[in-house]
N, CA, C and O atoms as CSV, one atom per row, in Angstrom:
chain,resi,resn,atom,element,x,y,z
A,1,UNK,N,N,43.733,-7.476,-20.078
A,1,UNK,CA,C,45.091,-7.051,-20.292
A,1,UNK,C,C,45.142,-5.662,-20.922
A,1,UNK,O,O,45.952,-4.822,-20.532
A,2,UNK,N,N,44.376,-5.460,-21.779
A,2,UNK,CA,C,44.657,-4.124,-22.430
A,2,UNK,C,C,43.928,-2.987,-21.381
A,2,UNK,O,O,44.308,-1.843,-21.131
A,3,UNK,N,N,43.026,-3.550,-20.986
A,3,UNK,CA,C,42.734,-2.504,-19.380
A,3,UNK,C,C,44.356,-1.941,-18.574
A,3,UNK,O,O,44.796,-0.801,-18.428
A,4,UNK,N,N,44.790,-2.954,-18.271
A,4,UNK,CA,C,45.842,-2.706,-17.544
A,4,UNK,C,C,46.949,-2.027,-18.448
A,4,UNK,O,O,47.509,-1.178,-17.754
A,5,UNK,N,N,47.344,-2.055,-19.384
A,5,UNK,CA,C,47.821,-1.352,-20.338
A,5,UNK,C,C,47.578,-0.118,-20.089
A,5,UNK,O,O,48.378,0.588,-19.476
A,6,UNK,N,N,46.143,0.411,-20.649
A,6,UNK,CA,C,45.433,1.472,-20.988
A,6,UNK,C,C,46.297,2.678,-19.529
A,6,UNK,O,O,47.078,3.616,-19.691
A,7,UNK,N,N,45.555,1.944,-17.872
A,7,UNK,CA,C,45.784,2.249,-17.044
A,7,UNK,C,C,47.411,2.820,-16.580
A,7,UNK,O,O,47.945,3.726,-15.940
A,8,UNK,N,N,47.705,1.769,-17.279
A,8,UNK,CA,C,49.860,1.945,-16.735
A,8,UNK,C,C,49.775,3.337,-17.840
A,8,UNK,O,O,49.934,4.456,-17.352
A,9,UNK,N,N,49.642,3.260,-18.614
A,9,UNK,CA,C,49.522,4.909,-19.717
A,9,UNK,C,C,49.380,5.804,-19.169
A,9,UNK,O,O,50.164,6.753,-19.151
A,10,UNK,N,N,48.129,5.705,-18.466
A,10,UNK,CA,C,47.318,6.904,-18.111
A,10,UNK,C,C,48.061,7.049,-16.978
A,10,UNK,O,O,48.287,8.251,-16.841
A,11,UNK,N,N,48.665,6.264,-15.894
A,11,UNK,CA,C,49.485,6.554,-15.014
A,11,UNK,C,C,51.023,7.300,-14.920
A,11,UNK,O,O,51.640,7.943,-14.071
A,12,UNK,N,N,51.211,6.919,-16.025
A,12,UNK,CA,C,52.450,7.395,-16.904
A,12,UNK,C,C,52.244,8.759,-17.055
A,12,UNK,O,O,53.026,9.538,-16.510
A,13,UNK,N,N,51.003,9.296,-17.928
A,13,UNK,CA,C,51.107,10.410,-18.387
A,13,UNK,C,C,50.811,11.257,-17.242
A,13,UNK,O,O,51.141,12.409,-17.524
A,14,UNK,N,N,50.300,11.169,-16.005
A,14,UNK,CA,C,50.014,11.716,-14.724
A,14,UNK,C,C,51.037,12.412,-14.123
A,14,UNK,O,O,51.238,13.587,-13.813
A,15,UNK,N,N,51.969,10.769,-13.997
A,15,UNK,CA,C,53.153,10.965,-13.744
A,15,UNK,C,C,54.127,12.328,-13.919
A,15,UNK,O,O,54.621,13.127,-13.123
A,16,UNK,N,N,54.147,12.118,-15.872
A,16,UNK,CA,C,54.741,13.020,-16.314
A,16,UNK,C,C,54.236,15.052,-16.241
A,16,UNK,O,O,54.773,16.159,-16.230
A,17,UNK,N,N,53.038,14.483,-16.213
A,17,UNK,CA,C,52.236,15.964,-16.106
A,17,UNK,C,C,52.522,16.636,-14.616
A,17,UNK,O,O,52.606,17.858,-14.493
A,18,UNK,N,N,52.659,15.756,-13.530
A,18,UNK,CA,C,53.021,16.215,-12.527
A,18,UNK,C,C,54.214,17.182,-12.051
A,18,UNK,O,O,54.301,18.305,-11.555
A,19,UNK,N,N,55.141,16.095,-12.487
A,19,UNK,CA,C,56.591,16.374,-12.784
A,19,UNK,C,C,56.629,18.027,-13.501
A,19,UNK,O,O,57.402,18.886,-13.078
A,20,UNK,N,N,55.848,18.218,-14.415
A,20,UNK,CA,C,56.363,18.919,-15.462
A,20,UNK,C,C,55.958,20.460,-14.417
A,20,UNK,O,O,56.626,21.493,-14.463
A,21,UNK,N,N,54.856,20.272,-13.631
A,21,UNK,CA,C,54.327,21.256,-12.897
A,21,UNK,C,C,55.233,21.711,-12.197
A,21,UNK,O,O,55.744,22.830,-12.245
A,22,UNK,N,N,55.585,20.346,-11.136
A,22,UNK,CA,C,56.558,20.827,-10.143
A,22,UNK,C,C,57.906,21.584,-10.716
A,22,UNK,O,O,58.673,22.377,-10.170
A,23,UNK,N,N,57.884,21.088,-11.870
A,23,UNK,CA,C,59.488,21.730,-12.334
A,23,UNK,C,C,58.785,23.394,-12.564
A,23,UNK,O,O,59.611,24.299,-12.685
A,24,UNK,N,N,57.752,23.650,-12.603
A,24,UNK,CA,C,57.812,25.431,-13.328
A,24,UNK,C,C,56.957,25.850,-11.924
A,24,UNK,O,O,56.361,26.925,-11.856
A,25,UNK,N,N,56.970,25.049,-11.015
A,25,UNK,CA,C,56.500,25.450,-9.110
A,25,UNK,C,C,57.422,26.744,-8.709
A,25,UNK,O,O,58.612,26.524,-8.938
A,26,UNK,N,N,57.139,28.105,-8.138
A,26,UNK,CA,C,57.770,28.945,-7.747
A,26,UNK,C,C,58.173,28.549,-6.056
A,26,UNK,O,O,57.338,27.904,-5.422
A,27,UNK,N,N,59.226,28.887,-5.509
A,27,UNK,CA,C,59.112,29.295,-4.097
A,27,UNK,C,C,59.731,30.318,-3.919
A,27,UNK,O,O,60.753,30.877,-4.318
A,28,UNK,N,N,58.501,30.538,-2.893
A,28,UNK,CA,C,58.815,32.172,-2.063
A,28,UNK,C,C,59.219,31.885,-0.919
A,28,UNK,O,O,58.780,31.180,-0.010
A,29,UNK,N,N,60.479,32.769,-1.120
A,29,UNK,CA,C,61.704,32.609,0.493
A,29,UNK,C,C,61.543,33.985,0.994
A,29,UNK,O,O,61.961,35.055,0.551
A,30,UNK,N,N,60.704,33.642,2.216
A,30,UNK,CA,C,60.888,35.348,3.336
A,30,UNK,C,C,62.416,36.009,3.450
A,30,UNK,O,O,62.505,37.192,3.780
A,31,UNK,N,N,63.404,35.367,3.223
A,31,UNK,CA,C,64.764,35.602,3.389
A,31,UNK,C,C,65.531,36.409,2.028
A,31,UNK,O,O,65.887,35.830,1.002
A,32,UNK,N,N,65.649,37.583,2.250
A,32,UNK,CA,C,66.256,38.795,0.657
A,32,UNK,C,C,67.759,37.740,0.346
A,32,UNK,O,O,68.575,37.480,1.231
A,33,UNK,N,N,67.853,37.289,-0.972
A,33,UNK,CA,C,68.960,37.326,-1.420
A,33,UNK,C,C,70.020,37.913,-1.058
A,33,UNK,O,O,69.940,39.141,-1.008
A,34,UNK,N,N,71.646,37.131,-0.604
A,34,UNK,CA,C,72.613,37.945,-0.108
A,34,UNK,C,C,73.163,38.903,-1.591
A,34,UNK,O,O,72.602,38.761,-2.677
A,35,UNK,N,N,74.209,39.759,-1.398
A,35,UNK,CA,C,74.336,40.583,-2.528
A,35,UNK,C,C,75.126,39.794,-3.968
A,35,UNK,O,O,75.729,38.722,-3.924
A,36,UNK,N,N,74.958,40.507,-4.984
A,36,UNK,CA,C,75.998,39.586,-6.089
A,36,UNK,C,C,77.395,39.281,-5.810
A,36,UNK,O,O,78.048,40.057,-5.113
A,37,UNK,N,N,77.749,38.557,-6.139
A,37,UNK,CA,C,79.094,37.582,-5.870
A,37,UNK,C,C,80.215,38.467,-6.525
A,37,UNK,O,O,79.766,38.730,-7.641
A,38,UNK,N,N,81.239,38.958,-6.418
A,38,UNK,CA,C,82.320,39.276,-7.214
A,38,UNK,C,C,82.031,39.004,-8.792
A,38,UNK,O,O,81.297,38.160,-9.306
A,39,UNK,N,N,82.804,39.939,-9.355
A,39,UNK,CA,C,82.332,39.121,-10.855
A,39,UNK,C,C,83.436,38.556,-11.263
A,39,UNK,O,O,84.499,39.158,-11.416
A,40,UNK,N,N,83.303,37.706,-11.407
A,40,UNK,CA,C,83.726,36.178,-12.212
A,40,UNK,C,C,84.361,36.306,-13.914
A,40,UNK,O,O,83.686,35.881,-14.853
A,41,UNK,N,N,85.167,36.682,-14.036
A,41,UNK,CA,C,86.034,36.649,-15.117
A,41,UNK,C,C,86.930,35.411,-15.752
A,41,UNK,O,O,87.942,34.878,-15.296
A,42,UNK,N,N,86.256,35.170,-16.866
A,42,UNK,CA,C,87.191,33.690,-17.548
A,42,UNK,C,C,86.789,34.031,-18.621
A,42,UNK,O,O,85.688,34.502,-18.903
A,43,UNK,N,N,88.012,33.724,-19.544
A,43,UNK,CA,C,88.206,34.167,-20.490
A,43,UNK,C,C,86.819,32.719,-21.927
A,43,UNK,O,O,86.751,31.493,-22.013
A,44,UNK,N,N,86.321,33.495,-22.425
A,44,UNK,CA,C,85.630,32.514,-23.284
A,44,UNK,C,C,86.182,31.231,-24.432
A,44,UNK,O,O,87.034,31.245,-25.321
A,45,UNK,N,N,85.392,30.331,-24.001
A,45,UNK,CA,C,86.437,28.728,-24.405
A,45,UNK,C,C,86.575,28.858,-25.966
A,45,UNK,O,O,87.426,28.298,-26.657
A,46,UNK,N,N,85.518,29.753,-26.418
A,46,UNK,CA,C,86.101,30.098,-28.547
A,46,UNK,C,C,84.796,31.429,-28.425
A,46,UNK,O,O,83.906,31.768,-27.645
A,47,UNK,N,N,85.310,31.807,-29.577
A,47,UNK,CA,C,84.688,32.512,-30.384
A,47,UNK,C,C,83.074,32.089,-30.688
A,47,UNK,O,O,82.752,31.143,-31.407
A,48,UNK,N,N,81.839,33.269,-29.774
A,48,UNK,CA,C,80.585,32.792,-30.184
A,48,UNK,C,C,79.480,32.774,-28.971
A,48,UNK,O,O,78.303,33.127,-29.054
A,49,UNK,N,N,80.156,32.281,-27.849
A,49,UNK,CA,C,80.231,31.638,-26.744
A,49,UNK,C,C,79.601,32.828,-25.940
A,49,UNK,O,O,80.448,33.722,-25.933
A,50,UNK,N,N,78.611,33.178,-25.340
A,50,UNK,CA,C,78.045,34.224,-24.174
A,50,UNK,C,C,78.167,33.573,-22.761
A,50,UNK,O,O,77.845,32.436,-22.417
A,51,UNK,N,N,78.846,34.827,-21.855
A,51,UNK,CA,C,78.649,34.346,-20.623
A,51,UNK,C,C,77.129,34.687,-19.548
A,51,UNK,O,O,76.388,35.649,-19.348
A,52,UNK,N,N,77.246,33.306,-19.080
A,52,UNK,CA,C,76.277,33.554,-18.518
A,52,UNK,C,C,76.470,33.601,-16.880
A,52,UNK,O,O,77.169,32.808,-16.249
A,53,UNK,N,N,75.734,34.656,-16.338
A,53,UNK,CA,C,76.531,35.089,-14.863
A,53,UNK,C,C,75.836,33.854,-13.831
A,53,UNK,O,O,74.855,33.155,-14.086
A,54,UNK,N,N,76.783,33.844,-12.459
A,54,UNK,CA,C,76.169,33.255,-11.713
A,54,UNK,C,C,74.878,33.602,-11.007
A,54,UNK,O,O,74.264,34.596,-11.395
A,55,UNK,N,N,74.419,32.891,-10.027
A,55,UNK,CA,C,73.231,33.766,-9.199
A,55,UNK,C,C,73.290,33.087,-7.880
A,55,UNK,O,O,74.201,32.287,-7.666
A,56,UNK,N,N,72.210,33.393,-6.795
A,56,UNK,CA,C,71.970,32.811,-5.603
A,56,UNK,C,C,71.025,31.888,-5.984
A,56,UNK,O,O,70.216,32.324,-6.803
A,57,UNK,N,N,70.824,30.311,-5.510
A,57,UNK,CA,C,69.941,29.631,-5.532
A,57,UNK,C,C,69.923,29.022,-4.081
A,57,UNK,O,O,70.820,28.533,-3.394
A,58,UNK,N,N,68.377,29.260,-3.828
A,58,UNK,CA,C,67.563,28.457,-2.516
A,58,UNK,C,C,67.930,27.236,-2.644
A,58,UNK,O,O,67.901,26.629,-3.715
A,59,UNK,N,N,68.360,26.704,-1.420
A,59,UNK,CA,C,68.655,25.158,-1.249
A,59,UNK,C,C,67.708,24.729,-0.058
A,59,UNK,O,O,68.030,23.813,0.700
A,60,UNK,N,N,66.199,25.625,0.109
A,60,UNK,CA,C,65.376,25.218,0.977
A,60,UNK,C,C,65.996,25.935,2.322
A,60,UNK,O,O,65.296,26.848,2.759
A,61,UNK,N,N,66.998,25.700,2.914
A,61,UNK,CA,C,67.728,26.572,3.602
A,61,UNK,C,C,68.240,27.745,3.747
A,61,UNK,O,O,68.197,28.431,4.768
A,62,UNK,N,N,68.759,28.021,2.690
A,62,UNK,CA,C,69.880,29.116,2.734
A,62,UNK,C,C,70.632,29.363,1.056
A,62,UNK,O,O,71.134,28.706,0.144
A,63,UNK,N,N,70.456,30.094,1.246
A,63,UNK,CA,C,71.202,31.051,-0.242
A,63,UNK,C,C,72.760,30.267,-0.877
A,63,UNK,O,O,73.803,30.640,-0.340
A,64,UNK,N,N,72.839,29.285,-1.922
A,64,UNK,CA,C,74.247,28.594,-2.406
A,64,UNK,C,C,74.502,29.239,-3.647
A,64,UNK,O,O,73.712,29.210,-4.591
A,65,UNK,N,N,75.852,29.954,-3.655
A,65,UNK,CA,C,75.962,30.633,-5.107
A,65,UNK,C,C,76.225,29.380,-6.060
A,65,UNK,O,O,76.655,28.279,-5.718
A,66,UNK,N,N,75.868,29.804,-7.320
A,66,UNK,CA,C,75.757,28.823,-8.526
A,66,UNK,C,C,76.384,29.846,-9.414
A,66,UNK,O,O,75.994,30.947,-9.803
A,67,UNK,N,N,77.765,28.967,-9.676
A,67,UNK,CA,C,78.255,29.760,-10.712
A,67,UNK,C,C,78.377,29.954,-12.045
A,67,UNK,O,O,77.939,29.005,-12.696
A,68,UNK,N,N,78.953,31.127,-12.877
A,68,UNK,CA,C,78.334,31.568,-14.084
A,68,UNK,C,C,79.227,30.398,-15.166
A,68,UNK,O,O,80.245,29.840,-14.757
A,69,UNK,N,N,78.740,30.183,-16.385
A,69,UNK,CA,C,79.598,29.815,-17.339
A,69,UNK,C,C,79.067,30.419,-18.702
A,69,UNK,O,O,78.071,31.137,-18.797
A,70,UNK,N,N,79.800,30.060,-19.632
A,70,UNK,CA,C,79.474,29.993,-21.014
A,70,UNK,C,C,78.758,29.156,-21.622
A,70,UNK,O,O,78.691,27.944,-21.417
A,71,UNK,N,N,78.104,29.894,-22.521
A,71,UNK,CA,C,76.872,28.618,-23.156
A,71,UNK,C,C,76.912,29.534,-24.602
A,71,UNK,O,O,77.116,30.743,-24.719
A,72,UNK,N,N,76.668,28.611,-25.557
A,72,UNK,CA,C,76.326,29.081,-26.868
A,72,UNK,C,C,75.308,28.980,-27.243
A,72,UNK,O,O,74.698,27.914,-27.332
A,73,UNK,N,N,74.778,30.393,-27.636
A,73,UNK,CA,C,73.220,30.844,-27.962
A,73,UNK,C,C,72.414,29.540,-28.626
A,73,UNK,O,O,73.029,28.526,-28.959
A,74,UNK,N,N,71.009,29.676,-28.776
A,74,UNK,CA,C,70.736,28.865,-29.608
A,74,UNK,C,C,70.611,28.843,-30.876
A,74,UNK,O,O,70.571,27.991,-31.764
A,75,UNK,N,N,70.545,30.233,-30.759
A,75,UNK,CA,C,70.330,30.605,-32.810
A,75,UNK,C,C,71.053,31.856,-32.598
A,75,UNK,O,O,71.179,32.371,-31.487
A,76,UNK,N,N,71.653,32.465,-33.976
A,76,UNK,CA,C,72.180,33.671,-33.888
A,76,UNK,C,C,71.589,35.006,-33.530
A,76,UNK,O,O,70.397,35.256,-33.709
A,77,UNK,N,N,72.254,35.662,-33.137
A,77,UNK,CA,C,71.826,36.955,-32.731
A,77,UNK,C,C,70.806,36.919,-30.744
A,77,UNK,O,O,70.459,37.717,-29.873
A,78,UNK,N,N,70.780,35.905,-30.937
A,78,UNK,CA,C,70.157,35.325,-29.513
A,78,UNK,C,C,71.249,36.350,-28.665
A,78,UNK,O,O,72.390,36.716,-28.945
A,79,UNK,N,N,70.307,36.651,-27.438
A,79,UNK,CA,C,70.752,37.494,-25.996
A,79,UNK,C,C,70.340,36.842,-24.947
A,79,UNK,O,O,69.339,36.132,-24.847
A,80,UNK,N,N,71.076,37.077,-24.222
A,80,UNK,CA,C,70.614,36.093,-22.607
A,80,UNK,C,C,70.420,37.225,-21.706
A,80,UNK,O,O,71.168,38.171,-21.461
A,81,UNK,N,N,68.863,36.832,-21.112
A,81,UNK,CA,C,68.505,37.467,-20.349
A,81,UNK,C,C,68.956,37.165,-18.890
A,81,UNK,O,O,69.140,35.976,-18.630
A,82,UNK,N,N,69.196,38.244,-17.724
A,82,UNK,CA,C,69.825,37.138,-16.672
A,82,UNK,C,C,68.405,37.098,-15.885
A,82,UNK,O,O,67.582,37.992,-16.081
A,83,UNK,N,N,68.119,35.913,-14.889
A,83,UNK,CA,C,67.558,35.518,-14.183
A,83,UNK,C,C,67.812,36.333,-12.727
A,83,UNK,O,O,68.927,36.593,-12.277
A,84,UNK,N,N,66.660,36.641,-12.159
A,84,UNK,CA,C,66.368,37.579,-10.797
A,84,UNK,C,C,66.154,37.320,-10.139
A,84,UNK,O,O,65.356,36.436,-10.450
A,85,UNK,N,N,66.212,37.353,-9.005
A,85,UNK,CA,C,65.482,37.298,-7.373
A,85,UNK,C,C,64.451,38.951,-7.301
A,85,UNK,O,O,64.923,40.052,-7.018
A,86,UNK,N,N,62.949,38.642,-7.659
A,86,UNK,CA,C,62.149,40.005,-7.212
A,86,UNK,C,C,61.109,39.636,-6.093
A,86,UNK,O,O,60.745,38.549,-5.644
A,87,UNK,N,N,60.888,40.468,-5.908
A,87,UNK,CA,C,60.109,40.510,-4.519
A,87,UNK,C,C,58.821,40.846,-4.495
A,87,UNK,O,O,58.452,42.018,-4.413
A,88,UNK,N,N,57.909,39.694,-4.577
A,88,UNK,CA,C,56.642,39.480,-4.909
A,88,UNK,C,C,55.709,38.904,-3.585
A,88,UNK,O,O,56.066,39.295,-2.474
A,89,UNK,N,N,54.800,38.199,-3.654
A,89,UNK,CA,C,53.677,37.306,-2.865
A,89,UNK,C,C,54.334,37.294,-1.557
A,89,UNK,O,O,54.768,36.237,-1.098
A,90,UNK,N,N,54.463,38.736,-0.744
A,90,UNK,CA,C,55.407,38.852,0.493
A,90,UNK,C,C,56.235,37.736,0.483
A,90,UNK,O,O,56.090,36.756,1.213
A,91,UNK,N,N,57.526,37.966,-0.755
A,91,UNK,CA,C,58.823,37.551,-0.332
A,91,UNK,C,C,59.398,37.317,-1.963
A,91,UNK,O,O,58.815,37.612,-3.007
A,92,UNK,N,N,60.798,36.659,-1.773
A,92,UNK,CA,C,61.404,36.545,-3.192
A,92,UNK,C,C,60.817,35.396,-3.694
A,92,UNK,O,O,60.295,34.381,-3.232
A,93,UNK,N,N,61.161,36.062,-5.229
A,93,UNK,CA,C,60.809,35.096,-6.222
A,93,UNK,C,C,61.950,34.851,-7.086
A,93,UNK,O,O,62.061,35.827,-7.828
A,94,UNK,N,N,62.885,33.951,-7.333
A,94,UNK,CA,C,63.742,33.550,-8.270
A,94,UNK,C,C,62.877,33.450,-9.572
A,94,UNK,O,O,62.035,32.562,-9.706
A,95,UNK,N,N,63.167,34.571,-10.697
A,95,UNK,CA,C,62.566,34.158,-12.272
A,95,UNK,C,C,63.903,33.652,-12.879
A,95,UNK,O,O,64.899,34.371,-12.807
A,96,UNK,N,N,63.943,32.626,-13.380
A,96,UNK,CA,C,65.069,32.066,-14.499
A,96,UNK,C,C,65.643,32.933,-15.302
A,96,UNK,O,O,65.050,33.993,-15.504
A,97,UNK,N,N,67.106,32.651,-16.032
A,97,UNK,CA,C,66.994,33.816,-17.419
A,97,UNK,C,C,66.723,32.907,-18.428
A,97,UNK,O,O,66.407,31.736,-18.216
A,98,UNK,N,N,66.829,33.373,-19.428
A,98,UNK,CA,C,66.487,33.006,-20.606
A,98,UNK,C,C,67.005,33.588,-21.843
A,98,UNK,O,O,67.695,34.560,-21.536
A,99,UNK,N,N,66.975,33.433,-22.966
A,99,UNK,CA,C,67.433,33.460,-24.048
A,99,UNK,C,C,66.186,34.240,-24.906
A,99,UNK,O,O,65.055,33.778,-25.053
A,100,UNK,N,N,66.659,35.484,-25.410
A,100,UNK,CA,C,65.674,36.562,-26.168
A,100,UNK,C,C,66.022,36.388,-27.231
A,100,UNK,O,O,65.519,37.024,-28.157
């Protein structure tokens, strides 16, 4: 019994290690990003609040805009970096943004 235990664990943590890969997996789309979207103006829900812009995201197919909202930093003085489409390993690369 504790074999099988041990095993369901170790399967578990596989599991999870896998997962964690695929989530930080790049894909490269031969296809250039269409251009930026209009910009998107809404007024911020309070005081504090950074907007964060939309972008193009690959749906395996074809380019679906994802649009921008507000998010509150995580700590003060925090900046949001925006996330890119650059053009790397012959073709695009979506990098995330992030928080500086």
């Amino acid at each position: 019994m504790n074999i099988r235990k041990n095993l369901m664990m170790a399967t578990a943590a596989l599991l999870i290690s896998l997962s964690a890969v695929a989530a930080e997996a790049q894909v490269v789309v031969r296809i250039g990003p269409p251009p930026p979207a209009p910009v998107e103006v809404v007024p911020a829900p309070r005081p504090g609040y950074v907007w964060v812009p939309g972008y193009h995201r690959w749906d395996g197919r074809r380019y679906v805009w994802v649009p921008g909202a507000y998010r509150y930093p995580p700590r003060p003085r925090a900046v949001w970096v925006p996330g890119a489409w650059r053009y790397e390993r012959g073709g695009h690369v979506w990098h995330r943004g992030y928080w500086r």
